[in-house]
Every structure is written in C-alpha cells, then in structure tokens.
C-alpha positions as CSV (number, residue, x, y, z in Angstrom):
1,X,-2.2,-28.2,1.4
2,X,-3.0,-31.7,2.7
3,X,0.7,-31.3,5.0
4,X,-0.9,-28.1,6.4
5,X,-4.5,-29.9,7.6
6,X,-2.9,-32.9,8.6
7,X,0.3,-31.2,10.6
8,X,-0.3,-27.2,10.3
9,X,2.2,-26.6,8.6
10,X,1.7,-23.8,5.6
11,X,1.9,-25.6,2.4
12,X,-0.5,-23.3,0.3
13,X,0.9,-21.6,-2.7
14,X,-1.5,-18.7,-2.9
15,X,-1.6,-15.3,-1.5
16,X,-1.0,-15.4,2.2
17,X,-3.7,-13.4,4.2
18,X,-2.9,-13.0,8.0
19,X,-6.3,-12.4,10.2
20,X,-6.7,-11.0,13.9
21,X,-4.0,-11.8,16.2
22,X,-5.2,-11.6,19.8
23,X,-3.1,-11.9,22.9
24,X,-3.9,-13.7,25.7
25,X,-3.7,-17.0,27.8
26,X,-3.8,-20.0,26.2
27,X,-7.8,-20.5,26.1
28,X,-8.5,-17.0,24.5
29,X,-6.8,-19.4,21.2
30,X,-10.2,-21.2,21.1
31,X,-12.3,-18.5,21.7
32,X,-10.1,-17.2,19.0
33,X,-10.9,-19.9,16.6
34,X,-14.9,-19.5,17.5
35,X,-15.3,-16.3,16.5
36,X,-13.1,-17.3,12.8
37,X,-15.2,-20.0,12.1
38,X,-18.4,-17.8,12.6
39,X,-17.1,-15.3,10.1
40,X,-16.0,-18.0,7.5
41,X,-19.4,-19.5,8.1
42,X,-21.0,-15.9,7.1
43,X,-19.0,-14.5,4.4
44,X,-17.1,-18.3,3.0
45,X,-13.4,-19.0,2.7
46,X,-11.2,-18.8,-0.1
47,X,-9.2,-21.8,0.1
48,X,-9.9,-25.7,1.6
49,X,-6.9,-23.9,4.4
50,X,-8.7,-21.0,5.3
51,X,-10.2,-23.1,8.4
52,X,-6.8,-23.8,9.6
53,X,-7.2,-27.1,9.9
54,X,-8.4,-30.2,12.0
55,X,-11.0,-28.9,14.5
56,X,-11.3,-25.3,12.9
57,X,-8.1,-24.5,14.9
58,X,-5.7,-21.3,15.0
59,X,-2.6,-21.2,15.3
60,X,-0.7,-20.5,18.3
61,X,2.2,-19.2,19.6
62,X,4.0,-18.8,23.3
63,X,4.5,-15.8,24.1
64,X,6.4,-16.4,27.6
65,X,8.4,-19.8,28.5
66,X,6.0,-21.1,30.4
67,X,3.3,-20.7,28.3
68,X,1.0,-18.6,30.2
69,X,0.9,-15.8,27.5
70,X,-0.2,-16.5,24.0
71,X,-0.5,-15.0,20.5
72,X,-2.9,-17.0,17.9
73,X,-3.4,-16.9,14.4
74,X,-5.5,-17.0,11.6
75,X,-4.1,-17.4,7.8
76,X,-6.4,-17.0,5.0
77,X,-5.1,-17.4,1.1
78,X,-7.3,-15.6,-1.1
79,X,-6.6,-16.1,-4.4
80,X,-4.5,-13.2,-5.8
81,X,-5.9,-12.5,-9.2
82,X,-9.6,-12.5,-7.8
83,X,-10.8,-9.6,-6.5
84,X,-13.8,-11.5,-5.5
85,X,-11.5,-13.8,-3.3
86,X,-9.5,-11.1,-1.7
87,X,-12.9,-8.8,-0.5
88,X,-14.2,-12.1,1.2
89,X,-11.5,-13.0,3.1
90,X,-11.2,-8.8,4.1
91,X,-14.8,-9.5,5.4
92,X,-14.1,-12.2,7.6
93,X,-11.0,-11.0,9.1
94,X,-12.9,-7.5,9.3
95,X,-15.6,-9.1,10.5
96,X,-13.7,-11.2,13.6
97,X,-11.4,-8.3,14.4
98,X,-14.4,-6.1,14.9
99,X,-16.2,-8.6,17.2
100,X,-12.8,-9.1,18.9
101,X,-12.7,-6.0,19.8
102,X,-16.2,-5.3,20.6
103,X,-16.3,-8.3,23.1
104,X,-13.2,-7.2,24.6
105,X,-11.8,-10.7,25.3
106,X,-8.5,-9.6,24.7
107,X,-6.6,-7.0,23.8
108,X,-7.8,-6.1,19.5
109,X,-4.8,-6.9,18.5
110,X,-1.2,-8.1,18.6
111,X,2.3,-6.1,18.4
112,X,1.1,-3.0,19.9
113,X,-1.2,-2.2,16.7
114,X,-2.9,-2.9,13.9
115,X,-2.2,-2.4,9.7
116,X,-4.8,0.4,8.6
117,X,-7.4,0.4,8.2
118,X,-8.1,-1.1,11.7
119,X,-6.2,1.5,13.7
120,X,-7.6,4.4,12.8
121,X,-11.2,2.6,13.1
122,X,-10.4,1.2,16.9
123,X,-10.6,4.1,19.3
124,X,-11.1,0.9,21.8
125,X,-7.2,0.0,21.2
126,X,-7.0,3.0,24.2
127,X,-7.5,6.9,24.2
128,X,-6.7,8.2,21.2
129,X,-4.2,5.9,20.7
130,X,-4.2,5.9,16.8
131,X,-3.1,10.0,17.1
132,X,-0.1,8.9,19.0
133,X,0.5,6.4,16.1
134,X,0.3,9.4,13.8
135,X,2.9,11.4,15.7
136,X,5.2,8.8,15.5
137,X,4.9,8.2,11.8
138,X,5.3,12.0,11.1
139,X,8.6,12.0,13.9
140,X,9.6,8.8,12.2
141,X,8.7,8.7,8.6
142,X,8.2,12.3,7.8
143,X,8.6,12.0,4.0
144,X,5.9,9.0,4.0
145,X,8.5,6.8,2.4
146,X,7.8,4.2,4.9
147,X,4.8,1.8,3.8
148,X,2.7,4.7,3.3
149,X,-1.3,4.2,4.6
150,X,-0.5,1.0,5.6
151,X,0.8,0.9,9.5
152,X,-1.0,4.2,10.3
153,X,-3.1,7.0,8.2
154,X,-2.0,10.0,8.0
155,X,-5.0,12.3,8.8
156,X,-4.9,13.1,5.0
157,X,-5.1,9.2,4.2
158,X,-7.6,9.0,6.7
159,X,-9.9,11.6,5.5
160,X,-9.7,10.2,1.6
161,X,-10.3,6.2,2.6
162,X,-13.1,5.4,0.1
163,X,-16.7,6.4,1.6
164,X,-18.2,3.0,1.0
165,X,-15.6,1.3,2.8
166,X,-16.3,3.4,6.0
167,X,-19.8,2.8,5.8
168,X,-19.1,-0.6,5.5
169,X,-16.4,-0.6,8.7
170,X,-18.8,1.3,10.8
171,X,-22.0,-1.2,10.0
172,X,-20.3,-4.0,11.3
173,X,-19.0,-2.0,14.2
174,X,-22.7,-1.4,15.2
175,X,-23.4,-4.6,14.2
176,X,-21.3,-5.3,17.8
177,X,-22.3,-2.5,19.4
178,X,-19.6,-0.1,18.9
179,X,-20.4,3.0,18.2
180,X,-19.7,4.7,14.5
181,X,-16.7,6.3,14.0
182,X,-16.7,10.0,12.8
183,X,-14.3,11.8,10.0
C-alpha cells in the first residue's frame, strides 16, 4: 500500500471499490478530489488508500491527446467480509456522486452511464434517459442473462430495490437539492 501513496500505483489486496467518475477538463480532477475528501471526512474510509494518496488526490486519465478532456477516479477498498466496511464506502461514493450530480460540474458520470442503482436514481443524466437504458437491455439482453440489476433495472428490479435504501438515495438527494424521486 505504501507503493500506491508514494507513486499511485494500486498495491491494495482488498476488495476494489471504484467511486464517481466525472468527465471533464483537467481541473474538474480537483474539484473531483474536493468533493471525495468531504464525503470520506463524513462517513470515514475503509482503508489508509481510500484517500488516494499524497494531497487527497484522484486519479486521472486523458481522455484526448492533448489532454484537454479528462476522466478521474476514485478507488475505495472496503474490506470484503465486513459488511460494515462495504455500506461506508457505498455512502461516500453515494454521497459524492449525488453532489456531483446536483452541482452539475460535470457530466454525473463517465462511459455514457452509471451501475444501478445510480441510473435509475439520476433523471439529471438527461430526459428520461434511464428508460432508453431499459429499452436497450430488453432489445439486448432480453432473457436478463446479462449482469442482471446491475447496468440498468428492469422496471420490475426497480420497483422491488429495498424501501430503506430509496429513502436513504432520495435524502441525500435533497440533501443537494434534487428533488425525490418517485416509484
């Protein structure tokens, strides 16, 4: 783990946990980073490596040659056989994907859309865009054979996500001022 402070390179031997990725010029990286230390500061980390490094940093990635487009990153390794672990690093990264979003710095997230449960909770990611998402898995993966619930809900997966878990998507959304969303 020291490699990974020192250099950033992934030396951890835990679960890896990937957080928001936002697009976006080069400085959206340390906004990036700001908004992932606030939520390690309010819910903790589960590992020494969940700050990324020197300087709370992300990391980053070019997205174009020249450098002008950017994709940055935030790992997490909760420990695997603690569920304790694994619901605090699901609030952080909750948390700073929500805020993300609500601040609309950049796009919510990277490679067109989010793993569930963030697409069907981000109506922001564009007009209904999570019921084209749908479409596509029923065109594309019509059996469900294809990591079921976990790119896109079906409405069905949708309507039986646990009821405390919505409640607790849709407080932090109004916690940034976004509005519930409904069943």
């Amino acid at each position: 783990d020291w490699v990974r402070n020192v250099c950033g390179y992934r030396m951890n031997r835990r679960m890896y946990a990937g957080a928001v990725l936002p697009y976006g010029p080069p400085e959206m990286a340390k906004y990036h980073s700001k908004i992932w230390a606030d939520a390690l500061d309010i819910y903790g980390t589960t590992h020494i490596t969940d700050r990324g490094g020197a300087d709370n940093t992300t990391f980053i990635y070019a997205m174009d040659t020249a450098g002008r487009y950017t994709l940055s990153e935030t790992d997490g390794y909760p420990d695997p056989m603690s569920l304790e672990s694994i619901h605090t690093f699901m609030k952080a990264s909750m948390h700073a994907s929500i805020r993300n979003a609500a601040e609309r710095q950049v796009a919510p997230f990277a490679f067109g859309g989010p793993a569930e449960p963030l697409t069907s909770f981000f109506p922001e990611q564009g007009p209904n865009a999570y019921l084209l998402f749908r479409k596509f898995r029923r065109i594309f993966d019509p059996n469900g054979i294809s990591s079921p619930g976990r790119q896109v809900f079906t409405e069905e997966e949708f309507q039986a996500f646990p009821q405390a878990k919505f409640e607790q998507i849709n407080a932090m959304r109004e916690l940034f001022g976004l509005p519930p969303v409904k069943r």
